[in-house]
SERO-4910 file (N, C-alpha, C, O; in steps of 0.05 Angstrom, whole numbers):
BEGIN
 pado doro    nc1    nc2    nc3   cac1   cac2   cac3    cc1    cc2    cc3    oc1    oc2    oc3
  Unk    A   -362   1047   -187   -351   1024   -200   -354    999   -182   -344   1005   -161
  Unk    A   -364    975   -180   -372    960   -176   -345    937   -175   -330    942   -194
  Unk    A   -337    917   -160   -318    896   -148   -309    886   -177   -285    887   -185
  Unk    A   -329    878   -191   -320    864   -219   -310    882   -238   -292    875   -253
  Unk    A   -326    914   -241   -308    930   -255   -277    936   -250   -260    942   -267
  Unk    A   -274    933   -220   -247    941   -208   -226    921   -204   -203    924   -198
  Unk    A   -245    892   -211   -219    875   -217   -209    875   -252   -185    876   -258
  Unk    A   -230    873   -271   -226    872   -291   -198    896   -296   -175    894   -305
  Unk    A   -213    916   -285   -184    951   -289   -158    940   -288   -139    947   -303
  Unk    A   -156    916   -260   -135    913   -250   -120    881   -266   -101    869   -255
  Unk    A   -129    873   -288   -112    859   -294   -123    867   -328   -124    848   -345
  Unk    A   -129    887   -334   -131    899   -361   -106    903   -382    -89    921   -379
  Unk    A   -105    885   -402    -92    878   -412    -77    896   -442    -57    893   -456
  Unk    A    -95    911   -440    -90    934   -461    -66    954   -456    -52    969   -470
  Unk    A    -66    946   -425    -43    971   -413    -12    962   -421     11    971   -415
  Unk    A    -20    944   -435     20    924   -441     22    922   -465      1    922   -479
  Unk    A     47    919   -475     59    918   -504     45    885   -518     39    865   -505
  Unk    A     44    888   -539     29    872   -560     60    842   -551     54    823   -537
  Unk    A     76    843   -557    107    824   -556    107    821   -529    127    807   -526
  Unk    A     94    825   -499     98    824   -481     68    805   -487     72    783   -476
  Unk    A     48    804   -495     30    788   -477     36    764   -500     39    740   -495
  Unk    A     38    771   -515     50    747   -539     60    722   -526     52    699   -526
  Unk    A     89    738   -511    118    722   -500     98    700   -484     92    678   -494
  Unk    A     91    706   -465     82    691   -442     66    661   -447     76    641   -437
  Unk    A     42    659   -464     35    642   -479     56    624   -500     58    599   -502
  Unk    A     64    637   -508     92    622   -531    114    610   -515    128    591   -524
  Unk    A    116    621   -491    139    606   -470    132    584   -459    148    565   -457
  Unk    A    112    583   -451     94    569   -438     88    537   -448     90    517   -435
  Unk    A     77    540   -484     77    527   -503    104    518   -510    103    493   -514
  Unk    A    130    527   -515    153    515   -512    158    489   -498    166    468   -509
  Unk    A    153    493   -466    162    486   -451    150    461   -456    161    439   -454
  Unk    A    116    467   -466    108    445   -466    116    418   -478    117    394   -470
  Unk    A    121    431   -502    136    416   -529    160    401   -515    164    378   -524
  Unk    A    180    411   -492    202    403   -484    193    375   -464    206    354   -463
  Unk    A    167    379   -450    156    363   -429    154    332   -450    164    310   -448
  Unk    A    133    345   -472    126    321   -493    145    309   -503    140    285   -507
  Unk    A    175    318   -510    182    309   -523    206    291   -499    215    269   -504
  Unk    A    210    306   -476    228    283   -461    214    257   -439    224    243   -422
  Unk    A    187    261   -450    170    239   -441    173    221   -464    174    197   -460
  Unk    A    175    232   -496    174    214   -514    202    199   -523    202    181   -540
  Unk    A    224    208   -510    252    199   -507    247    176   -488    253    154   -495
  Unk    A    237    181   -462    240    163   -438    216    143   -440    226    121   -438
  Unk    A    195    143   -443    173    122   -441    162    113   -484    143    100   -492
  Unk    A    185    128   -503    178    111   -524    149    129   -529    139    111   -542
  Unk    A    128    150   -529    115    162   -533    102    191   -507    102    190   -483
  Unk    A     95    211   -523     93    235   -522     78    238   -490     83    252   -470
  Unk    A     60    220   -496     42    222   -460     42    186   -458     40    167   -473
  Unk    A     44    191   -432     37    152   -422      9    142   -425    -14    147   -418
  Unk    A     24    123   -439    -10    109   -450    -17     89   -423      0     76   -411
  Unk    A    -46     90   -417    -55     74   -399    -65     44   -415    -62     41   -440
  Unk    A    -73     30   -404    -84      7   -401   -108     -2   -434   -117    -22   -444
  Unk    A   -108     21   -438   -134     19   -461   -122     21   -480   -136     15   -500
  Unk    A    -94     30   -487    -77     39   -504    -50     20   -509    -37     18   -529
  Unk    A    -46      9   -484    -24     -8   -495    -29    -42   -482    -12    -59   -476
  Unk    A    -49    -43   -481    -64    -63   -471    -54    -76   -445    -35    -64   -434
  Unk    A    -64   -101   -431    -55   -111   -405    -88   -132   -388   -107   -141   -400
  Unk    A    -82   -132   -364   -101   -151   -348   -112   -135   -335    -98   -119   -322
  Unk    A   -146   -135   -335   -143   -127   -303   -172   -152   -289   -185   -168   -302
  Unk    A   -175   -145   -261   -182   -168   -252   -198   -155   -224   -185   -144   -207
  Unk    A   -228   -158   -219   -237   -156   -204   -237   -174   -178   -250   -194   -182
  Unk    A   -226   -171   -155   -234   -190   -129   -246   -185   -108   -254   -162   -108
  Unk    A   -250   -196    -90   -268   -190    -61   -239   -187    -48   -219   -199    -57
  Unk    A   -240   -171    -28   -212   -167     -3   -225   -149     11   -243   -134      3
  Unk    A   -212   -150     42   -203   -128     63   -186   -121     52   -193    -99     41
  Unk    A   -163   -126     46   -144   -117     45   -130    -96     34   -122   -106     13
  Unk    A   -120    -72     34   -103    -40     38    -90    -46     12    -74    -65     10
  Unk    A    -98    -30     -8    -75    -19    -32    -52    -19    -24    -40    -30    -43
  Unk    A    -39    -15    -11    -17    -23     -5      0    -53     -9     20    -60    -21
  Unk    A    -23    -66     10    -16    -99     24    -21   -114    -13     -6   -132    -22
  Unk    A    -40   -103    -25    -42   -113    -51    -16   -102    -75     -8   -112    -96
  Unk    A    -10    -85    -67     13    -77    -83     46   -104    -75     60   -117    -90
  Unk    A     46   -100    -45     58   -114    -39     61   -142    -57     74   -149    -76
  Unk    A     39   -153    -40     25   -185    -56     37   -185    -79     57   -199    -85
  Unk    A     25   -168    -95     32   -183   -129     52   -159   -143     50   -150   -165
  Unk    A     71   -154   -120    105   -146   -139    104   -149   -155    100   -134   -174
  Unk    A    111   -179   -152    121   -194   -188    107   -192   -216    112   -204   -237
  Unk    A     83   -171   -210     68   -173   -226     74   -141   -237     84   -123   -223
  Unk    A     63   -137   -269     69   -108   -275     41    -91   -271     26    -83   -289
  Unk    A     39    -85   -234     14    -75   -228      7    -46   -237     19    -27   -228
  Unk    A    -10    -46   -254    -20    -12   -266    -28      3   -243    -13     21   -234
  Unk    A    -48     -3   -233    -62     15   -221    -76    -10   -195    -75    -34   -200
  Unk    A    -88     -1   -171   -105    -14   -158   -125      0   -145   -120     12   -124
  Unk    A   -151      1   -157   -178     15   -147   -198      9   -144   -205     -8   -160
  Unk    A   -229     22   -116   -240      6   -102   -261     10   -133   -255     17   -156
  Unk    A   -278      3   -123   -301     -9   -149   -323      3   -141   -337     10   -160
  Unk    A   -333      9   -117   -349     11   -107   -371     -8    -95   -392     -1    -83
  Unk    A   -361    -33   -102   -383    -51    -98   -375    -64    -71   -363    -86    -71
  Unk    A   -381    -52    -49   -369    -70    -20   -340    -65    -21   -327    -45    -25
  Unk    A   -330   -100    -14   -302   -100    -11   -292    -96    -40   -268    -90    -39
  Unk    A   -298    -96    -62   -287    -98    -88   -270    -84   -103   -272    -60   -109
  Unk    A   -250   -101   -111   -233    -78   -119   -218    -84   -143   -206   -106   -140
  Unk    A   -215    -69   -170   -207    -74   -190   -168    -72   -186   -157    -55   -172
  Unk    A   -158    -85   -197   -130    -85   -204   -127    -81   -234   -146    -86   -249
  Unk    A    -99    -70   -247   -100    -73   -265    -72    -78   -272    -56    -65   -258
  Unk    A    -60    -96   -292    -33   -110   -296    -28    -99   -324    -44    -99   -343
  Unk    A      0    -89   -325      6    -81   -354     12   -110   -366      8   -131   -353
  Unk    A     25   -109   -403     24   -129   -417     42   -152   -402     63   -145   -392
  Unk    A     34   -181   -400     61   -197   -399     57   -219   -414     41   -222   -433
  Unk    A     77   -239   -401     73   -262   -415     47   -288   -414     29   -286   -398
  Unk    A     47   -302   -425     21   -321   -429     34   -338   -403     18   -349   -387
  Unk    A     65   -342   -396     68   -368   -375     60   -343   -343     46   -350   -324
  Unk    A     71   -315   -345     62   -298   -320     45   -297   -313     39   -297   -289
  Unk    A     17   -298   -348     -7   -293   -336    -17   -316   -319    -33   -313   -301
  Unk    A     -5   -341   -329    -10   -369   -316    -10   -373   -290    -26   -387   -279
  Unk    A     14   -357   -275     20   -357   -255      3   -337   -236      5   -339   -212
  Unk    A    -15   -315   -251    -29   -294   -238    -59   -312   -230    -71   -311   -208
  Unk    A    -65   -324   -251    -87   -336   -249    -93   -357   -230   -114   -361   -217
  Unk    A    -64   -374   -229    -59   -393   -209    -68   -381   -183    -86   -389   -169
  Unk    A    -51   -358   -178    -50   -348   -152    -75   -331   -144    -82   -326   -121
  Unk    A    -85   -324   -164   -119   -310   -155   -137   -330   -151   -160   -325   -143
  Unk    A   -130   -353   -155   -150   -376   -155   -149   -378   -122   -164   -372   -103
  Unk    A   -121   -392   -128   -110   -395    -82   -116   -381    -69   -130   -384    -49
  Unk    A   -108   -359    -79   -116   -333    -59   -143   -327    -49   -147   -322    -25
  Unk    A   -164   -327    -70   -190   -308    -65   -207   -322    -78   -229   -311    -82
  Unk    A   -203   -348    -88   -225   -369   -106   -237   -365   -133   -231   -375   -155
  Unk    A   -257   -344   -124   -272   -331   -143   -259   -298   -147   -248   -283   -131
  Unk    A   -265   -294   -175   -246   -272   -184   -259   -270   -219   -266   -287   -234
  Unk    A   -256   -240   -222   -266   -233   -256   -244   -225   -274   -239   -201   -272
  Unk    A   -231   -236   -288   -204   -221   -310   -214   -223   -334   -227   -240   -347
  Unk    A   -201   -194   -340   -209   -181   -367   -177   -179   -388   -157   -167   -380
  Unk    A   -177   -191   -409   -158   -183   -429   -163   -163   -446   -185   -160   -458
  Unk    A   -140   -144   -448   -133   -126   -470   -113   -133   -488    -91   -139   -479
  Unk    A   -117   -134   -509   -100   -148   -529    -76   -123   -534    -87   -101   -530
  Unk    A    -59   -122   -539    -36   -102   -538    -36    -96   -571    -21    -78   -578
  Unk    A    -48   -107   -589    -54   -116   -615    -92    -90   -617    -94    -68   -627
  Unk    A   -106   -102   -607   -125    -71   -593   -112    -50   -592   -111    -31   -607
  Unk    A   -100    -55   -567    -95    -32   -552    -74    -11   -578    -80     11   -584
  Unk    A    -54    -23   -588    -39      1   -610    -68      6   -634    -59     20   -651
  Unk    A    -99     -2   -640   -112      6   -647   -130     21   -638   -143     37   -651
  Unk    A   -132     18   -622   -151     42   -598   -126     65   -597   -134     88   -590
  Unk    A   -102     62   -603    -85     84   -603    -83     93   -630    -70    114   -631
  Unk    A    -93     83   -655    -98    100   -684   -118    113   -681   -116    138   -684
  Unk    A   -140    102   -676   -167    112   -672   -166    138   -658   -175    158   -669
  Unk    A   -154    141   -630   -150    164   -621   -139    184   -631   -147    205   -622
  Unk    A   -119    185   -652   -108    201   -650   -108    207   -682    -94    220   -697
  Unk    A   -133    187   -687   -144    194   -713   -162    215   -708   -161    236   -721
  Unk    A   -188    208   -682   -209    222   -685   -190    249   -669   -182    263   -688
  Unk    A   -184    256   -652   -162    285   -647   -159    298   -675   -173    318   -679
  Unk    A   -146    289   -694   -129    305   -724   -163    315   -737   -167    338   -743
  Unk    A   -183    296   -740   -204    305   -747   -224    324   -741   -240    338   -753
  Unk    A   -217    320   -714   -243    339   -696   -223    364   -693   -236    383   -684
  Unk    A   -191    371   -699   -178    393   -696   -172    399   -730   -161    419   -736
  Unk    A   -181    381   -748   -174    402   -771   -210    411   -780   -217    433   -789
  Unk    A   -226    391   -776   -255    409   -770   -256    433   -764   -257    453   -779
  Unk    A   -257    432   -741   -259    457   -725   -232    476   -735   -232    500   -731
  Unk    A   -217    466   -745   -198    496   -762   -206    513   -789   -198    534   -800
  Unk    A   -231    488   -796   -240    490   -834   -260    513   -824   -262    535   -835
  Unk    A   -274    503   -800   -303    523   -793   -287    548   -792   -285    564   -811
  Unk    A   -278    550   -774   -257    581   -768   -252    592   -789   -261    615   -793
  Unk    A   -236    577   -809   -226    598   -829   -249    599   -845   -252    623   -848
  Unk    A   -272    586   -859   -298    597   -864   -315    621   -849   -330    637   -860
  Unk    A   -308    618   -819   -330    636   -812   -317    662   -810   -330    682   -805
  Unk    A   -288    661   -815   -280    693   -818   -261    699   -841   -253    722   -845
  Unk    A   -255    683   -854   -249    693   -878   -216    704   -885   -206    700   -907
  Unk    A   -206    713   -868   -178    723   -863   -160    704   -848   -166    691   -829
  Unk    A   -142    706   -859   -121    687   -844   -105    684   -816    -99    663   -804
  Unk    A    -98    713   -811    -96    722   -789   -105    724   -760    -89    723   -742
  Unk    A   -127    727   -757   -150    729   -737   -154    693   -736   -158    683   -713
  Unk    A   -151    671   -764   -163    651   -766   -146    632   -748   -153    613   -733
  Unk    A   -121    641   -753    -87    621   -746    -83    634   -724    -60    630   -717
  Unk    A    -94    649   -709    -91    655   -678   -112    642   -667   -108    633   -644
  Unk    A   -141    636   -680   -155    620   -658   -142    592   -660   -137    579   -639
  Unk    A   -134    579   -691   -137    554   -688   -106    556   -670   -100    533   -666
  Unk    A    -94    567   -662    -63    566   -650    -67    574   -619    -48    566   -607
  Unk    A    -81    584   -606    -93    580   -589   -108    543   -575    -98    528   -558
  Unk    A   -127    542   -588   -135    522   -590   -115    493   -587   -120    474   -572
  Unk    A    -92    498   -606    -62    477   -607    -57    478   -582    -55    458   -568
  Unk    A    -53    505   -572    -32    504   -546    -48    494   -524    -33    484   -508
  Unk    A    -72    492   -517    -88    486   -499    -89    455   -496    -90    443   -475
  Unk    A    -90    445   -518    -82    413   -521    -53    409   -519    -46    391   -504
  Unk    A    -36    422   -531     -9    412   -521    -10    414   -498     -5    392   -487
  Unk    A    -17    436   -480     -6    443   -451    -24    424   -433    -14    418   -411
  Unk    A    -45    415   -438    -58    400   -414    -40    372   -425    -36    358   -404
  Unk    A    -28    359   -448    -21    337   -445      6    334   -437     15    313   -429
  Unk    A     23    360   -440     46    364   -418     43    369   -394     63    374   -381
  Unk    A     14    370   -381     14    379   -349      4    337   -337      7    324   -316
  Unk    A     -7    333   -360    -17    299   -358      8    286   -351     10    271   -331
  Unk    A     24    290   -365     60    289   -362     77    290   -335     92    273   -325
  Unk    A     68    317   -327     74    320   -306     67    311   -282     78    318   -261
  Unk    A     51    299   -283     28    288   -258     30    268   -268      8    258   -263
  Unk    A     39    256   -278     46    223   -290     17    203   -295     14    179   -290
  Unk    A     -6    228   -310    -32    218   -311    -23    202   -334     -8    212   -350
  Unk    A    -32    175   -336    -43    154   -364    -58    168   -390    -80    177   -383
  Unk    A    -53    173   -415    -74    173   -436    -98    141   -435    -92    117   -436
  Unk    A   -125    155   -431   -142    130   -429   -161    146   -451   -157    166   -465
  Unk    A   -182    130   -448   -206    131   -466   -223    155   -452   -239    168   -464
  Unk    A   -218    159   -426   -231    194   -412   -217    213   -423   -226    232   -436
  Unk    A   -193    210   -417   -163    230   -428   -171    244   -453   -173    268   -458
  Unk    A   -176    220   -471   -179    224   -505   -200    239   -503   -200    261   -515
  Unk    A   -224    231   -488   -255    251   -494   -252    277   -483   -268    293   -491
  Unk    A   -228    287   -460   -228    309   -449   -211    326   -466   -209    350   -462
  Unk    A   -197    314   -486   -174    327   -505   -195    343   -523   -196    367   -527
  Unk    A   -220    313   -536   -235    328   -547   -257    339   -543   -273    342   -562
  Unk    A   -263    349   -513   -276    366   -505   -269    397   -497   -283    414   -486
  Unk    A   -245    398   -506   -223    421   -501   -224    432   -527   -223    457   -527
  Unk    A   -226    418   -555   -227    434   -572   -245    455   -576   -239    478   -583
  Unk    A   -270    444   -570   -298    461   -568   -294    473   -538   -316    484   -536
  Unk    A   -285    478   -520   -289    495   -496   -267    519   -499   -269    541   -488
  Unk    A   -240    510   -522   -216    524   -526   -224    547   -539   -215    569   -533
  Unk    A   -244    543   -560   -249    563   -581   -273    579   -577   -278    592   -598
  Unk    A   -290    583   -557   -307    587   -559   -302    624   -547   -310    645   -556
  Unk    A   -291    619   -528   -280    655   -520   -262    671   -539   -256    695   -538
  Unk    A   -251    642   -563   -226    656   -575   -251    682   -598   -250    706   -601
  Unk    A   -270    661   -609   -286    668   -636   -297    692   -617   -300    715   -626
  Unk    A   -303    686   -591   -316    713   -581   -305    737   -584   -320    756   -584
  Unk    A   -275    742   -586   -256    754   -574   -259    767   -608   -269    790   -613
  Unk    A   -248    746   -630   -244    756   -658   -270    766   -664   -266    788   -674
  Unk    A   -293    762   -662   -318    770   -682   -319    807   -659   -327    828   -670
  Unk    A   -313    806   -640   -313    830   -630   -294    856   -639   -299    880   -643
  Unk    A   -274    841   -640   -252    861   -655   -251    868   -689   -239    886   -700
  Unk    A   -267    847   -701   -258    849   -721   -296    860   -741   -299    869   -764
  Unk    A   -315    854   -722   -343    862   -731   -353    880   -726   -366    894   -741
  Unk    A   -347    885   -695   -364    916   -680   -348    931   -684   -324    924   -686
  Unk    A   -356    956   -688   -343    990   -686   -336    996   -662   -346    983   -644
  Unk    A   -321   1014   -658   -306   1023   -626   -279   1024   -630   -269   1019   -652
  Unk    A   -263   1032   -608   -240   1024   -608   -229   1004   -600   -240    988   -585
  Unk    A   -202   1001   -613   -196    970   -597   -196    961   -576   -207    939   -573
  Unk    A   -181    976   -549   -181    967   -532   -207    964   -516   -213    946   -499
  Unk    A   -222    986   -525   -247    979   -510   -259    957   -521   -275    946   -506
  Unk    A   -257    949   -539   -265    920   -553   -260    892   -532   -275    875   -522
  Unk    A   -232    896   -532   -213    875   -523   -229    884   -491   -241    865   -482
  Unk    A   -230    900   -480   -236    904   -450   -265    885   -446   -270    869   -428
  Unk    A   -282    894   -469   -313    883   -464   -316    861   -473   -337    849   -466
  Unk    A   -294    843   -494   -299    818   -499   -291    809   -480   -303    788   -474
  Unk    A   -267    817   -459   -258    796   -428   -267    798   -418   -268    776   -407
  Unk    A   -285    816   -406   -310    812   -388   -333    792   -388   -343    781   -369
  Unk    A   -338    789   -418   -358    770   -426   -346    744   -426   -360    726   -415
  Unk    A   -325    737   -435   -301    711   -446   -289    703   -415   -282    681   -406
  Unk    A   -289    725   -405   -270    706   -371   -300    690   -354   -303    666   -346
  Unk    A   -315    708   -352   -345    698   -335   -346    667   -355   -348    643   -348
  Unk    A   -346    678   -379   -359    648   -390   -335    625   -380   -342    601   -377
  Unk    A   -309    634   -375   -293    603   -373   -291    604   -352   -277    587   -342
  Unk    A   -301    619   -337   -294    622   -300   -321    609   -289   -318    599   -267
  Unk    A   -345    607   -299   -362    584   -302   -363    560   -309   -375    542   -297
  Unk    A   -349    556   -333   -352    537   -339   -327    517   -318   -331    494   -311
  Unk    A   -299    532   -311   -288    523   -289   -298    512   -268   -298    488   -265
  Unk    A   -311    531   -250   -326    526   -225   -346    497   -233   -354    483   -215
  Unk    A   -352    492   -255   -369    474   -258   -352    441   -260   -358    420   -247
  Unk    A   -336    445   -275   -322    425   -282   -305    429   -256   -313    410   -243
  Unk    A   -291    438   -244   -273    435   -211   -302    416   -206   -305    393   -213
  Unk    A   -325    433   -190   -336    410   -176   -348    377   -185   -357    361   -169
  Unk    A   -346    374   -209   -347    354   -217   -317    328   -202   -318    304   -196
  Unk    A   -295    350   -203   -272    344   -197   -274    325   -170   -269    302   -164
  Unk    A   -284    352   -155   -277    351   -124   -301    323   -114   -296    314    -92
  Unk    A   -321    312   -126   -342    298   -127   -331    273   -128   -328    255   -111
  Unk    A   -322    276   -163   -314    243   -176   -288    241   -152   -287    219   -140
  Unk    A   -273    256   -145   -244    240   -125   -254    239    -98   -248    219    -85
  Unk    A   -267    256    -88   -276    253    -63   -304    244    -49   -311    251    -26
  Unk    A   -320    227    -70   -347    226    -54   -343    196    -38   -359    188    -20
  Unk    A   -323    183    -46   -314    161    -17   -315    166      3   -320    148     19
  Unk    A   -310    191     13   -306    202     38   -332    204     51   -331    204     75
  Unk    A   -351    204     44   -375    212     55   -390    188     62   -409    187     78
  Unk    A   -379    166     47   -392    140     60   -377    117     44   -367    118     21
  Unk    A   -378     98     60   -364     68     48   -381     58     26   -373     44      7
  Unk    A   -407     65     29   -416     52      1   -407     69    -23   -406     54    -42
  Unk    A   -400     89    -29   -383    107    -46   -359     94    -57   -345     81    -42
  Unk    A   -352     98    -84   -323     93    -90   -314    116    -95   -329    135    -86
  Unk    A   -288    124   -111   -282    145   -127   -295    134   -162   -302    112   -171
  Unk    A   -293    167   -176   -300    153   -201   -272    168   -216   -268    192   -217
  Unk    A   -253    143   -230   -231    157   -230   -235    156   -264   -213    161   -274
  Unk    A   -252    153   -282   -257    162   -306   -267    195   -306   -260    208   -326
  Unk    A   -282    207   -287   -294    233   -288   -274    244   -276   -266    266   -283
  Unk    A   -259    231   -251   -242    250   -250   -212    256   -265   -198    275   -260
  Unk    A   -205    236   -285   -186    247   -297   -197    270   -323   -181    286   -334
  Unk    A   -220    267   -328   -232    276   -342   -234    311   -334   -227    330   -349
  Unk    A   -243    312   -314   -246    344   -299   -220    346   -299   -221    367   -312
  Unk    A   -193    342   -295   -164    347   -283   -154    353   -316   -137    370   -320
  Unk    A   -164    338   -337   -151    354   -363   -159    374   -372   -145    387   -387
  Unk    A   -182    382   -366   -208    402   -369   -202    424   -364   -203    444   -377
  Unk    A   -191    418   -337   -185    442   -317   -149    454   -330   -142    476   -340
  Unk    A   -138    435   -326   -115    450   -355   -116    457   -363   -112    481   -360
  Unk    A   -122    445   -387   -138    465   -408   -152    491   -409   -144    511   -420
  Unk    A   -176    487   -393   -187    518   -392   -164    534   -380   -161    554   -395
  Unk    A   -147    534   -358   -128    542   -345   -108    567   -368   -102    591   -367
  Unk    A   -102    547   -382    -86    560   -404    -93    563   -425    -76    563   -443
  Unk    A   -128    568   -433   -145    581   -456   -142    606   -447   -132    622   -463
  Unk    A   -151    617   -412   -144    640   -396   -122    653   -421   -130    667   -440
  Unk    A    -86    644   -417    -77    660   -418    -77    658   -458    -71    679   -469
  Unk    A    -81    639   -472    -82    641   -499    -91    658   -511    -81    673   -527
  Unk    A   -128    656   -500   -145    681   -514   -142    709   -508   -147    728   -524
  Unk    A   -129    712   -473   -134    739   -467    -96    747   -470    -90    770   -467
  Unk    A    -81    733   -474    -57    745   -486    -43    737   -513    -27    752   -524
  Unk    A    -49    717   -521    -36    705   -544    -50    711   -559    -39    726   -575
  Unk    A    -79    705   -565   -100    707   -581   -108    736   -590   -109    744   -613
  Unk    A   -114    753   -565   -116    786   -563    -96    800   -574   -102    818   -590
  Unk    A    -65    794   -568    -36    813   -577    -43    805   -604    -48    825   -618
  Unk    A    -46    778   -619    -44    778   -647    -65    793   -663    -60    806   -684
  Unk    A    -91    790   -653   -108    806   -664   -112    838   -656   -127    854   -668
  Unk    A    -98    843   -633    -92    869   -632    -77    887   -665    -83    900   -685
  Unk    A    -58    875   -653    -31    880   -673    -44    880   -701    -41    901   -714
  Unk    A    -61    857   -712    -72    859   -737    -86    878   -740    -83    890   -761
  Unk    A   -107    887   -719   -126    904   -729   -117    928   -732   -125    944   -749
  Unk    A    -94    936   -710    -84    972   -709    -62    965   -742    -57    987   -750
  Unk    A    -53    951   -755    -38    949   -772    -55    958   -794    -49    973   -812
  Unk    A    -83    942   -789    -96    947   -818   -112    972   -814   -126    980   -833
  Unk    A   -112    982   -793   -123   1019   -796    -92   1039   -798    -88   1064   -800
  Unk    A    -81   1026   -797    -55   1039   -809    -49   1045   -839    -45   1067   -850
  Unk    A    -50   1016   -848    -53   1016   -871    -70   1036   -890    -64   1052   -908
  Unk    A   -105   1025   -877   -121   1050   -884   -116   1076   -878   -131   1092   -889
  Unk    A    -94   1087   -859   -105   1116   -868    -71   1121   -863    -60   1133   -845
  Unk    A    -63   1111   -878    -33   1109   -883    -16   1122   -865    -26   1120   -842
  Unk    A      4   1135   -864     28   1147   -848     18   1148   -821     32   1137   -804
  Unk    A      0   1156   -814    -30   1177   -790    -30   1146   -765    -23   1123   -769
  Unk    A    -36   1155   -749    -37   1134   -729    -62   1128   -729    -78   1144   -739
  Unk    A    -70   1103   -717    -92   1094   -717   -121   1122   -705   -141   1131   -716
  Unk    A   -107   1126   -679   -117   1156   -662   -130   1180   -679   -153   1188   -677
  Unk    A   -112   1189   -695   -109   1206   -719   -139   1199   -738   -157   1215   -744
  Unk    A   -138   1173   -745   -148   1173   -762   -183   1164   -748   -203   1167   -762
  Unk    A   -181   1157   -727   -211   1160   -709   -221   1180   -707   -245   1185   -710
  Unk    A   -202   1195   -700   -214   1236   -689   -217   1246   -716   -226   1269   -714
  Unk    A   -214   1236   -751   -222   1246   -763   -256   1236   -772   -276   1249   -780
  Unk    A   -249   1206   -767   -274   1200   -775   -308   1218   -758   -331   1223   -765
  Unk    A   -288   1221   -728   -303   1232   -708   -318   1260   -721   -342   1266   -721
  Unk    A   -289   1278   -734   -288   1302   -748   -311   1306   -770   -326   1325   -770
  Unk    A   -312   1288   -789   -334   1283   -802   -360   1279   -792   -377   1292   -804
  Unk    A   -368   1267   -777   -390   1263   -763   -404   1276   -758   -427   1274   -764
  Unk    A   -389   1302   -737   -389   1333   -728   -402   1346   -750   -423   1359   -751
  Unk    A   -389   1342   -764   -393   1361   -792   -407   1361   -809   -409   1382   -822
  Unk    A   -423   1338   -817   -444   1336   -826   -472   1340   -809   -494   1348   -816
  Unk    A   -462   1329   -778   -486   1340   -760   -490   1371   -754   -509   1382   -742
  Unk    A   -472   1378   -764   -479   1414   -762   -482   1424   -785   -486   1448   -788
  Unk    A   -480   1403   -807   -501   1409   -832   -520   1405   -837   -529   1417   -856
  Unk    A   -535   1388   -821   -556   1383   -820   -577   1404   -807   -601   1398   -806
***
């Protein structure tokens, strides 16, 4: 047996009750719901909208001067964020919404201060439209991809565990966004909807295995995780180093910035796939477990699923020794 056969043995999932791998995913997803919804008590919506979403200033300048010493500087101002640009000393600021006499006063003082200077308006009038649009194209690209599912298998069961899978993977990375007090931006939104397609892709692997090939189940469920973990345990390792790149390639030289669009981008990704892990191989698997031993029950009525394998086996026998 070989390192990968002997880890797979050791977190083999067949060995536990169908309501036990269920629980864990469904708790999980709770909590999430609890995260979303006392962010949407306290900040007035579900995840914190950044800068592209609820509009504001931001304003490129030349400085020495330490994120810090600039935070200092412009208190009075409602500073979003402050990050290098990469261009030399350059460094973008960004100001949530204010008033037309504040902004007067920002402009004044970037003038004194640093002469020359670039400011950009977001209209807050935009920005709650870039917030339909989002969460228009989300509802579309998640009831799509629910229409395909239930076309490509036909049954309802197997169909409402991938697309529910899929749900919880987006809820949970925008309750972990929550927790890390990341902004919804225009990366955020593309990583939400790059999760739909990365969410489902081990689930359909998982269902067309159990529910197309012959075998038994668990050996089903054993050989679709083998195939289904390598594929997200790749596609992880790929997207982490994207991670570790976009936040850290400053470090390697001053002409470098960070790139903080790819990396919020990898950090919802990585959520996500995080807790596809436990959706497909416990939430996803217990429900389609459960369905499939139910409906060989059904077929060979009172008889346990077991029972009714060793007969089919029985037959087999029996015609090959008629032959």
């Amino acid at each position: 047996m070989t390192d990968i056969d002997s880890l797979f043995e050791k977190i083999d999932i067949t060995k536990y009750p169908v309501k036990k791998l269920i629980a864990i995913p469904l708790i999980i997803l709770l909590i999430a719901f609890a995260v979303l919804a006392y962010t949407q008590v306290t900040v007035d919506s579900p995840v914190r909208l950044g800068i592209d979403f609820k509009g504001g200033t931001v304003t490129k300048i030349t400085t020495d001067e330490t994120k810090e010493a600039l935070t200092a500087k412009f208190s009075a101002y409602p500073v979003a964020s402050i990050r290098d640009t990469g261009g030399g000393k350059e460094k973008s600021i960004e100001f949530g919404p204010m008033s037309k006499s504040k902004k007067d006063e920002l402009i004044a003082m970037l003038k004194e201060e640093y002469g020359s200077y670039e400011l950009k308006d977001i209209s807050p009038l935009f920005g709650m439209e870039s917030q339909k649009q989002a969460v228009r194209a989300l509802l579309i690209a998640f009831t799509l991809m629910a229409i395909v599912v239930f076309v490509v298998f036909r049954t309802l069961v197997p169909s409402f565990a991938v697309v529910l899978s899929a749900f919880s993977d987006i809820v949970v990375a925008m309750a972990c966004m929550d927790l890390i007090r990341m902004e919804l931006s225009l990366g955020t939104v593309a990583a939400l909807l790059m999760l739909i397609g990365y969410s489902v892709d081990s689930d359909i692997l998982l269902t067309r295995n159990l529910l197309h090939k012959k075998g038994e189940v668990n050996e089903k469920v054993r050989n679709a995780m083998k195939t289904g973990i390598t594929m997200t345990f790749t596609t992880f390792v790929a997207i982490f180093a994207m991670f570790l790149v976009s936040s850290s390639i400053h470090l390697f030289s001053s002409h470098f910035a960070p790139i903080p669009i790819l990396r919020d981008i990898s950090v919802v990704i990585l959520f996500g796939l995080a807790m596809d892990l436990l959706n497909t191989w416990l939430l996803n698997a217990g429900i389609l477990k459960w369905y499939v031993e139910m409906k060989e029950k059904k077929k060979y009525g009172k008889r346990s699923v077991k029972s009714g394998s060793k007969k089919k086996n029985a037959k087999k026998k029996s015609k090959s020794s008629t032959v």
